[in-house]
C-alpha positions as CSV (number, residue, x, y, z in Angstrom):
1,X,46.3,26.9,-32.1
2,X,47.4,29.6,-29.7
3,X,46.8,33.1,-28.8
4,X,49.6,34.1,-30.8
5,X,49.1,31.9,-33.7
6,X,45.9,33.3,-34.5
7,X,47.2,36.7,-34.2
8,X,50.3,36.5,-36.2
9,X,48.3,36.8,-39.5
10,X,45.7,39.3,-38.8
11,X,45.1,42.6,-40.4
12,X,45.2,45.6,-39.5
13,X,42.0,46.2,-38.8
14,X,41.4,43.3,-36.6
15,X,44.9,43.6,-34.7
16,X,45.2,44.4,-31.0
17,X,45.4,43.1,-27.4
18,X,42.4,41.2,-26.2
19,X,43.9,40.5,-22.8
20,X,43.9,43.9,-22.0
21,X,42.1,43.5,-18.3
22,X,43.7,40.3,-17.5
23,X,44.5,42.1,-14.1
24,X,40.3,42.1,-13.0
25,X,39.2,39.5,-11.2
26,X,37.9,36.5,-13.1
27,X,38.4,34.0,-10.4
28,X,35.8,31.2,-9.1
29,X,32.0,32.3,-8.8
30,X,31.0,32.7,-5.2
31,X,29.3,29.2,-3.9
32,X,25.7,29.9,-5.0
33,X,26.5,32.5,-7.8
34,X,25.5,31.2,-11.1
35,X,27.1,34.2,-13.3
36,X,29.5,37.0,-12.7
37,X,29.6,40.3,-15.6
38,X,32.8,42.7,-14.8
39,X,33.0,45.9,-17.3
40,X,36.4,46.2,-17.6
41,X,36.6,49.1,-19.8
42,X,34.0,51.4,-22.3
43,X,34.7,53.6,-25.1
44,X,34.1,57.1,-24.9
45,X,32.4,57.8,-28.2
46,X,29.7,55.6,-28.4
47,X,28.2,53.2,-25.8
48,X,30.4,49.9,-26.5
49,X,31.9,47.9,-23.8
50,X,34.1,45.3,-22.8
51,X,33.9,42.8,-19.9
52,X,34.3,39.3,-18.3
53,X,31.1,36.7,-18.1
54,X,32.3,34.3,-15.5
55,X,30.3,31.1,-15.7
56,X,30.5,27.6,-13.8
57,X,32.0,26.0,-17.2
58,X,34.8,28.9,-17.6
59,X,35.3,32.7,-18.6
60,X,33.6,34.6,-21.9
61,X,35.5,37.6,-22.7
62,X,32.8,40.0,-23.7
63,X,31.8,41.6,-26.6
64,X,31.6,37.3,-27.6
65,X,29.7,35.9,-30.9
66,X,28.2,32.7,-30.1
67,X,28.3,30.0,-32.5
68,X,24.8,28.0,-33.0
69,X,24.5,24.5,-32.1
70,X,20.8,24.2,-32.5
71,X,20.8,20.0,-32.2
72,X,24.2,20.4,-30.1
73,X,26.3,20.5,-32.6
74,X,27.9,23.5,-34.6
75,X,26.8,22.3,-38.3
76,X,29.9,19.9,-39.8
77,X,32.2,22.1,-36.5
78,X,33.6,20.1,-33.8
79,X,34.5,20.9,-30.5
80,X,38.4,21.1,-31.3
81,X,37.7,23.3,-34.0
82,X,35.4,25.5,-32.7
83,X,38.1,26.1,-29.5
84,X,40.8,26.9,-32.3
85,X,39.2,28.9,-33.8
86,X,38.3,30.6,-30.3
87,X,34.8,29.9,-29.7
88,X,34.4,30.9,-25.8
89,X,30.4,30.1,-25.6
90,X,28.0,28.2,-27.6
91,X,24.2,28.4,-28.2
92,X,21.9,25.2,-28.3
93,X,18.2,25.4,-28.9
94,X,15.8,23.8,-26.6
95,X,12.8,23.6,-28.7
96,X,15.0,20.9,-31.1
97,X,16.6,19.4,-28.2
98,X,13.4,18.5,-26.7
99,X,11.7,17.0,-29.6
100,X,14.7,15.1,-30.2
101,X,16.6,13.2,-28.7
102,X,14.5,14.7,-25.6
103,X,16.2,16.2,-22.4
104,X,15.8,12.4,-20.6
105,X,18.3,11.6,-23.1
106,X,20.6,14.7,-22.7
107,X,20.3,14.3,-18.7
108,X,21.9,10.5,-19.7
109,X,25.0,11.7,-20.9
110,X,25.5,14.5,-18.0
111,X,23.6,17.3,-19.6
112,X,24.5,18.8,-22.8
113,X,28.4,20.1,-21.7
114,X,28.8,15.7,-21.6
115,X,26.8,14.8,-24.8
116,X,28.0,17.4,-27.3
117,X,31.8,17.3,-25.4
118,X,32.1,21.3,-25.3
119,X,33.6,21.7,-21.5
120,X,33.3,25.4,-22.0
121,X,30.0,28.0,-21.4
122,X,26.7,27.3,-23.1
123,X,23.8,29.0,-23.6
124,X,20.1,27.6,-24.7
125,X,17.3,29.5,-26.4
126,X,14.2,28.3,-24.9
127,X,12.7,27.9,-28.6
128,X,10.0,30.2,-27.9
129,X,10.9,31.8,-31.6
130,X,11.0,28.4,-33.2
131,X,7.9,27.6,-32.0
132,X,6.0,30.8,-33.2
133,X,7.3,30.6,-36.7
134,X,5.3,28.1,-36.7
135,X,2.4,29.8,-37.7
136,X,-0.8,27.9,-38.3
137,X,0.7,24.6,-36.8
138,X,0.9,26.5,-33.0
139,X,-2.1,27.8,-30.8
140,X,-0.9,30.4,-27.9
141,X,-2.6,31.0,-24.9
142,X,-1.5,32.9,-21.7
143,X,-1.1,29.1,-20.4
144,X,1.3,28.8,-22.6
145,X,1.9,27.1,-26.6
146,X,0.6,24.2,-27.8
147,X,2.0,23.6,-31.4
148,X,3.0,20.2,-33.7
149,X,6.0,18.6,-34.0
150,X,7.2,19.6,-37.6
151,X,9.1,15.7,-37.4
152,X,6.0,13.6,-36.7
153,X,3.1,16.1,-36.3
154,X,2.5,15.3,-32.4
155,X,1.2,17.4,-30.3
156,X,3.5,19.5,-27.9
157,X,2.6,22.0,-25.1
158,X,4.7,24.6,-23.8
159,X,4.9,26.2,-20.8
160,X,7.1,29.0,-18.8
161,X,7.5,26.0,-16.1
162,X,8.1,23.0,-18.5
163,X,10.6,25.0,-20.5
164,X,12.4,25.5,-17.0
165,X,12.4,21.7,-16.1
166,X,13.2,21.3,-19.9
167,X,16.4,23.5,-19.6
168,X,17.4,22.2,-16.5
169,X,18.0,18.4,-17.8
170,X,19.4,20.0,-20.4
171,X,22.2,21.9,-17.8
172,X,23.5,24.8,-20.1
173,X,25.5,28.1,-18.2
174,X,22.6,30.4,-19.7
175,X,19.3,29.4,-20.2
176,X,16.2,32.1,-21.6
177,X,12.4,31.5,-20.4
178,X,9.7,31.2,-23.2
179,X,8.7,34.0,-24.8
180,X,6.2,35.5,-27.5
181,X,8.0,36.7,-30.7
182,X,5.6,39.7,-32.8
183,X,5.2,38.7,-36.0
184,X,6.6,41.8,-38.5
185,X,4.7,44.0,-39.3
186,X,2.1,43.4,-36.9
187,X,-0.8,45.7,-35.8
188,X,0.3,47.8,-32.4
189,X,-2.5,45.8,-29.9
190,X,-0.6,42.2,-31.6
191,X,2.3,43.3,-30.5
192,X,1.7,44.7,-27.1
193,X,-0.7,41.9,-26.4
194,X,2.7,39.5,-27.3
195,X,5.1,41.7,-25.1
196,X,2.4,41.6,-22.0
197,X,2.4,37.9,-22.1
198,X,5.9,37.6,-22.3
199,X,6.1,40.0,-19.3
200,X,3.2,37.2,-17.5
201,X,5.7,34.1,-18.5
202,X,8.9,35.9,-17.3
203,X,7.7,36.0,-14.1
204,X,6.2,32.3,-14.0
205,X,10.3,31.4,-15.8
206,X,11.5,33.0,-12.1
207,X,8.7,30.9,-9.5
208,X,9.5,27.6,-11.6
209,X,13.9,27.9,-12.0
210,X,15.1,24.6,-10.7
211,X,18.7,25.2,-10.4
212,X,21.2,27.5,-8.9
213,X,24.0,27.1,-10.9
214,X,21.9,28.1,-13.9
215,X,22.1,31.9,-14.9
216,X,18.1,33.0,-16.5
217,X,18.3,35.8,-18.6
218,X,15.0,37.7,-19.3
219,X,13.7,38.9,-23.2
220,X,12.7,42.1,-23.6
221,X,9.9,42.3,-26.4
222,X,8.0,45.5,-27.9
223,X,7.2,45.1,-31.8
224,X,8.6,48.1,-33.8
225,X,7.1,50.4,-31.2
226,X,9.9,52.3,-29.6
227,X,8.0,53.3,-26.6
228,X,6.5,49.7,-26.2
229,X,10.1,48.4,-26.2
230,X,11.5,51.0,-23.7
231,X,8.8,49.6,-21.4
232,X,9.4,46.2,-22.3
233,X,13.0,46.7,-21.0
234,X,12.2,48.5,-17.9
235,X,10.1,45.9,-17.0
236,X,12.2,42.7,-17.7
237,X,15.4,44.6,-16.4
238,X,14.3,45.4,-13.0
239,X,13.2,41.8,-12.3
240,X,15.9,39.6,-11.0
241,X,17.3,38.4,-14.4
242,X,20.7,37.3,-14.4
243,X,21.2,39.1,-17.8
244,X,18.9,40.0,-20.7
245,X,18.6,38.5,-24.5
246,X,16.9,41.4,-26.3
247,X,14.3,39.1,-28.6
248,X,11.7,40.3,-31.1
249,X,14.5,41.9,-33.9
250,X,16.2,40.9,-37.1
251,X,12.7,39.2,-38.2
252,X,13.1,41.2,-41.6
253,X,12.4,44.8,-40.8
254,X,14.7,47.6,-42.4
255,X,18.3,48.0,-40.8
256,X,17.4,51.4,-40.0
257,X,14.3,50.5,-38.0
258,X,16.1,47.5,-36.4
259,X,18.9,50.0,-34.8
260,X,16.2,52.5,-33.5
261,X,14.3,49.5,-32.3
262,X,17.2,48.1,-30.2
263,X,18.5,51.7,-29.1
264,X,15.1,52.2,-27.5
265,X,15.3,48.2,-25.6
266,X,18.7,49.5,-24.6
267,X,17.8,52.8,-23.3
268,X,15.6,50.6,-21.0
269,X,18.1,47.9,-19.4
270,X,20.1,48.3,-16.6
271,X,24.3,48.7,-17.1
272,X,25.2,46.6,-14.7
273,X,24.0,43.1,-16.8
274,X,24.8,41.7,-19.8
275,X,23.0,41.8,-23.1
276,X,22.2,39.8,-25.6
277,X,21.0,40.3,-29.2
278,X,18.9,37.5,-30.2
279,X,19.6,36.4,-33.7
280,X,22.0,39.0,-34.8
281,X,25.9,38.3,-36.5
282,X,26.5,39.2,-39.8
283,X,29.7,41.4,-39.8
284,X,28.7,44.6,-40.4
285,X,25.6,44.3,-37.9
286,X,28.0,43.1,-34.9
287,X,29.9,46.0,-34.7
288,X,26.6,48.4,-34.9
289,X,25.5,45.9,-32.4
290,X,28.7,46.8,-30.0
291,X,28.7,50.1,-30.4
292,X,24.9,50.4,-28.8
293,X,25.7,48.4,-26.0
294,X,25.3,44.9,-26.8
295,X,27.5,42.0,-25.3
296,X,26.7,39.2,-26.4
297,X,25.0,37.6,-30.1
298,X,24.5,34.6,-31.9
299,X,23.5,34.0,-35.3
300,X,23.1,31.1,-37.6
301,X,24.3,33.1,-40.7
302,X,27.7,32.4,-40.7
303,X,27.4,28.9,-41.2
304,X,24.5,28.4,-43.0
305,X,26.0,31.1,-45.5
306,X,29.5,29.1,-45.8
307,X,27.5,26.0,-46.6
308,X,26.0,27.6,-49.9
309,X,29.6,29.2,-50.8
310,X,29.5,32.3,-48.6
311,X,32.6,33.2,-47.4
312,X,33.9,36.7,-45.4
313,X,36.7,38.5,-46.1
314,X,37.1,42.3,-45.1
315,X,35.6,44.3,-48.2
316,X,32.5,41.7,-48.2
317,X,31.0,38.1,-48.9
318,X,32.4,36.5,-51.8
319,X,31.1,33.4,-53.2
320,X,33.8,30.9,-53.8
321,X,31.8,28.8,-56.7
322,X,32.0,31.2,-59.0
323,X,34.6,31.1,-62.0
324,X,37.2,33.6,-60.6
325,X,38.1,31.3,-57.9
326,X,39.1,28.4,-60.0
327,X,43.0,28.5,-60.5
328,X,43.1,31.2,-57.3
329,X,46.3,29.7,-55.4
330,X,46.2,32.1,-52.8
331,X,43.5,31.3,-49.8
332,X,39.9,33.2,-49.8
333,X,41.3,36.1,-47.3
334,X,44.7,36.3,-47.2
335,X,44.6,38.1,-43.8
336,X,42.7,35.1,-42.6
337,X,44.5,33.4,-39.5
338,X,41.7,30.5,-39.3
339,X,43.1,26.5,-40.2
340,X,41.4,27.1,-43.6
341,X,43.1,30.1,-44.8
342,X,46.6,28.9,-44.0
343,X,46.4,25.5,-45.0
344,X,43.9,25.7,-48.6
345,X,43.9,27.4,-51.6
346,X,40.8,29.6,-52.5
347,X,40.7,27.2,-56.0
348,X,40.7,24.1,-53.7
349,X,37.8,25.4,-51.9
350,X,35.7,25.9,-55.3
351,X,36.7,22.5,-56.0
352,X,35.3,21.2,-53.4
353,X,31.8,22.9,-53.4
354,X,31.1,22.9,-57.4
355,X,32.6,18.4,-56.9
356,X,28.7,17.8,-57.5
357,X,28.7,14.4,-59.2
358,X,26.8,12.6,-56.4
359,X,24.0,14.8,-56.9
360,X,24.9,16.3,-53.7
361,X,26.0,20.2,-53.2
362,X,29.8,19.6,-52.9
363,X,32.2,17.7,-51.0
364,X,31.4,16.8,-47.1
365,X,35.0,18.4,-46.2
366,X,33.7,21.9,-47.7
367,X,31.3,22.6,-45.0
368,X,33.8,22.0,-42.3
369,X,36.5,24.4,-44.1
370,X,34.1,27.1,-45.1
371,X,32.2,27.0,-41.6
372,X,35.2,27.1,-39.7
373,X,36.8,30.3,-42.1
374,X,33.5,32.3,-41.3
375,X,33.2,31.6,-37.4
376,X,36.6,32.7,-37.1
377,X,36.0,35.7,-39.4
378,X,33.3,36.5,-36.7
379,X,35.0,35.7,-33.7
380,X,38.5,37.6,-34.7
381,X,36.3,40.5,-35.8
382,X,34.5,40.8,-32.0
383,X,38.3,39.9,-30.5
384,X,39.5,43.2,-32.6
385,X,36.4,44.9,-31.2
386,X,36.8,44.1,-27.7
387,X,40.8,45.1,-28.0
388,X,39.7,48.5,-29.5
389,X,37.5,49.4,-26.6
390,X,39.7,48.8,-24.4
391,X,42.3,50.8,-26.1
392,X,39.8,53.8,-26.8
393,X,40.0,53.6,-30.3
394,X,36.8,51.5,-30.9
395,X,35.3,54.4,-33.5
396,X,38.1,54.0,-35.4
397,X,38.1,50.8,-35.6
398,X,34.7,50.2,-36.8
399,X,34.8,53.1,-39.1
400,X,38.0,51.0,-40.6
401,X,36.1,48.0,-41.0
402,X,33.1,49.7,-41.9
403,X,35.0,51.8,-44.9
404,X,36.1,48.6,-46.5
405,X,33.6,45.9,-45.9
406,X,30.6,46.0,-48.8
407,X,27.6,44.9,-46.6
408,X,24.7,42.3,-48.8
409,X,21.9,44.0,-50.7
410,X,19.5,45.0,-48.4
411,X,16.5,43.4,-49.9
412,X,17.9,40.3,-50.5
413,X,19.1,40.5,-46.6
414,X,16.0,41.3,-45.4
415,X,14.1,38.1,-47.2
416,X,17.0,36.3,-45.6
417,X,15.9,37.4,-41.9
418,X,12.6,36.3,-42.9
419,X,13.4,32.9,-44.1
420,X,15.8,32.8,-40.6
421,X,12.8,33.7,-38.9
422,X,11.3,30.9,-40.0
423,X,14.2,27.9,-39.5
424,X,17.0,27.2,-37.8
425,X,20.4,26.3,-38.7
């Protein structure tokens, strides 16, 4: 699908010209430069921006949601959809990767760009949160985390040096060092004792980097503490980082306190390198995201919502088993541009989910429908974005969107981010 097929459909709220800065520079890196970030342009009312992430493995046009491919894969997504759709940048997870099939293995097939056959950017988590949602099952010391596998109950260390060997083999674009999550609500000494440490292993992630054409970022902790997190910023930002992934947030505090929370890591970073919100992409939440500086996200929530009937459209989530999809003829979102939307019926889709008589939840060609439907949702929604800032008129935009889109009930999101907090996708 092309540029202008997935725009001919779009709605008004999502239309506009992502190519704006075509004209800057986004040419071959420099022989020993692992990552270029341009700003190409900023809107004047709030602090969003737009730029290009030049990588060895191609360009990211930036504000960019990420789709997760924790065991490098996008759940029941391959790699031709996820470029139709227009997926620039993926995300794998290296504490999964490692206990299986191990980063030997990856190395085998030319690191993960040669197993998972996605020739474009990648970025890999270094599990750090995985492993301390592990709770009772993981013991941390300043040495690093010693935990058990939750397949076969062995026992696996982690350190800021292995996880670097670790990502190497594994040869993502991106790669993040370990670092300690807070737990929420924690006392203020938990957290700042986690955000010190993570400080200690950032600095051991930069001695121990194996490879130039890898771009580190640093994570930024700080709890709920607004001052701790400023610091937390300064200190990770004026290290040499390639870019940052702001950690430690969407682990099931208020929305309120999450946006104060990231204004004050923010506040702390310097402009000059990209960011990125660990863990963050529901609609609603991207767009406040944007408009406080952030660049980059990731999220598991869009697919692990279409896979339990979940499906975007601009005034909210709908869930397509219920009744009043049944003889729908028209698609889920009718401004929908994604292979879904244009090709099935909203009725066919409710077939498919509620077709249960293998005792399973629905048929196997559902996930790949639904996931695909919300990706693109996500992705066309940060391409809108992106097109707004650099036409000045991001405000407007996201008050559009904002006006029409019914956001889930806050309780019931915030057990979500805990359950998140505690699995992956």
């Amino acid at each position: 699908m092309t540029a202008d097929d997935r725009s001919s459909n779009m709605a008004p709220s999502f239309t506009g010209d992502a190519t704006g800065d075509a004209d800057i520079s986004s040419g071959p890196l420099a022989p020993g430069q692992a990552l270029r970030f341009d700003i190409t342009g900023r809107d004047a009312a709030t602090s969003a921006r737009a730029g290009l992430l030049t990588t060895p493995h191609g360009v990211a046009r930036t504000p960019v949601f990420m789709p997760v491919g924790t065991h490098a894969t996008v759940k029941a997504v391959g790699p031709d959809d996820l470029e139709a759709l227009g997926a620039s940048i993926v995300l794998s997870n290296t504490y999964h990767l490692l206990l299986r099939p191990g980063p030997e293995v990856i190395a085998h097939f030319g690191g993960l760009h040669g197993f998972m056959r996605w020739p474009h950017p990648i970025l890999t988590d270094s599990g750090g949160f995985q492993v301390f949602s592990l709770g009772k099952l993981r013991v941390v010391t300043d040495a690093g985390v010693r935990f058990q596998s939750h397949l076969d109950g062995a026992n696996v260390v982690m350190t800021p040096e292995s996880v670097m060997q670790t990502e190497a083999l594994l040869g993502a674009d991106i790669i993040l060092p370990l670092d300690e999550c807070p737990p929420y609500p924690c006392a203020p000494e938990v957290g700042r004792a986690a955000t010190e440490r993570t400080h200690r292993w950032a600095e051991r992630a930069l001695a121990a980097k194996v490879r130039g054409d890898q771009a580190l970022f640093g994570i930024p902790q700080g709890s709920m503490d607004a001052e701790l997190r400023t610091e937390s910023a300064q200190f990770i930002g004026a290290l040499p980082f390639d870019g940052v992934s702001i950690g430690g947030l969407s682990v099931g505090e208020p929305k309120p306190l999450m946006w104060a929370m990231l204004e004050a890591s923010v506040a702390g970073l310097p402009d000059a390198k990209p960011r990125h919100l660990l863990g963050v992409g529901s609609p609603d939440d991207l767009l406040e995201g944007i408009a406080r500086g952030v660049d980059m996200f990731d999220c598991v929530l869009p697919t692990r919502t279409a896979r339990t009937g979940g499906l975007y459209t601009p005034s909210g989530r709908v869930n397509v088993r219920t009744a009043r999809f049944r003889e729908e003829r028209g698609p889920v979102d009718p401004t929908c541009d994604c292979y879904t939307c244009r090709t099935f019926s909203a009725g066919y889709l409710h077939h498919l989910i509620r077709a249960e008589d293998d005792d399973s939840k629905g048929e196997l060609l559902y996930y790949r429908l639904a996931s695909i439907h919300n990706l693109r949702f996500l992705v066309r929604l940060v391409e809108g974005a992106r097109a707004a800032i650099l036409a000045g008129t991001f405000a407007a935009y996201r008050a559009s969107f904002q006006a029409g889109f019914t956001p889930p009930n806050q309780q019931v999101a915030a057990e979500q981010r805990r359950k998140r907090a505690a699995h992956t996708d």
